[in-house]
C-alpha positions as a printed Julia matrix, in Angstrom:
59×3 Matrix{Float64}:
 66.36  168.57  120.14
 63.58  166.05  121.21
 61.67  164.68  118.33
 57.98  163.51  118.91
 58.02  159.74  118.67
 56.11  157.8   115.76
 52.33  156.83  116.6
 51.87  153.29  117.16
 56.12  153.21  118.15
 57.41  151.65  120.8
 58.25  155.05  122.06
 54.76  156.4   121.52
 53.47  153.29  123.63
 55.36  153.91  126.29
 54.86  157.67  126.72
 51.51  157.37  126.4
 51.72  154.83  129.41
 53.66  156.88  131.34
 51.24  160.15  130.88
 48.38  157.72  131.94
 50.06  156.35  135.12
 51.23  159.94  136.24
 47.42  161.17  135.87
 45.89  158.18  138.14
 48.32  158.61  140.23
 46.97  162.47  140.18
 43.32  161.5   140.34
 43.88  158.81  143.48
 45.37  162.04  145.45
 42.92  164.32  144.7
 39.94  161.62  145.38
 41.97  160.77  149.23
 42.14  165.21  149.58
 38.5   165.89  148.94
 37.69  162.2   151.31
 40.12  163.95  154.05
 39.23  167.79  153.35
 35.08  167.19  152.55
 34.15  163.98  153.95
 33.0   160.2   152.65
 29.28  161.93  152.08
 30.88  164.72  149.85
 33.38  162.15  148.05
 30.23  159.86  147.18
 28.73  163.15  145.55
 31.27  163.76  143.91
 32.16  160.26  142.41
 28.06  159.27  141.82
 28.24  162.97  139.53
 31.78  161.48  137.97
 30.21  158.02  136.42
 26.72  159.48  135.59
 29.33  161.65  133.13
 30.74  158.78  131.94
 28.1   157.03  132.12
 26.69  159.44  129.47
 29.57  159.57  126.96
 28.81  156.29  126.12
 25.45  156.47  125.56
């Protein structure tokens, strides 16, 4: 059986790295579908509505 690595391990480090890199890689296709299936007017839509959320969760 596979045990969860420590937090702050090594192991934990590199998972977590992993996980990230897997969901850019996610997030770049989907941004390049909607571009290709919506248009450049609907992708800058969509991305202006993306940073004013992130925008506010560091307000």
């Amino acid at each position: 059986m596979i045990s969860e690595p420590d937090q702050g391990s090594a192991e934990a480090v590199y998972v977590s790295a992993m996980v990230g890199e897997m969901m850019q890689r996610v997030l770049s296709d989907a941004v390049v579908d909607l571009a290709r299936t919506r248009g450049a007017s609907y992708l800058d839509r969509f991305m202006e509505r993306a940073l004013a959320r992130y925008a506010d969760l560091f307000r």
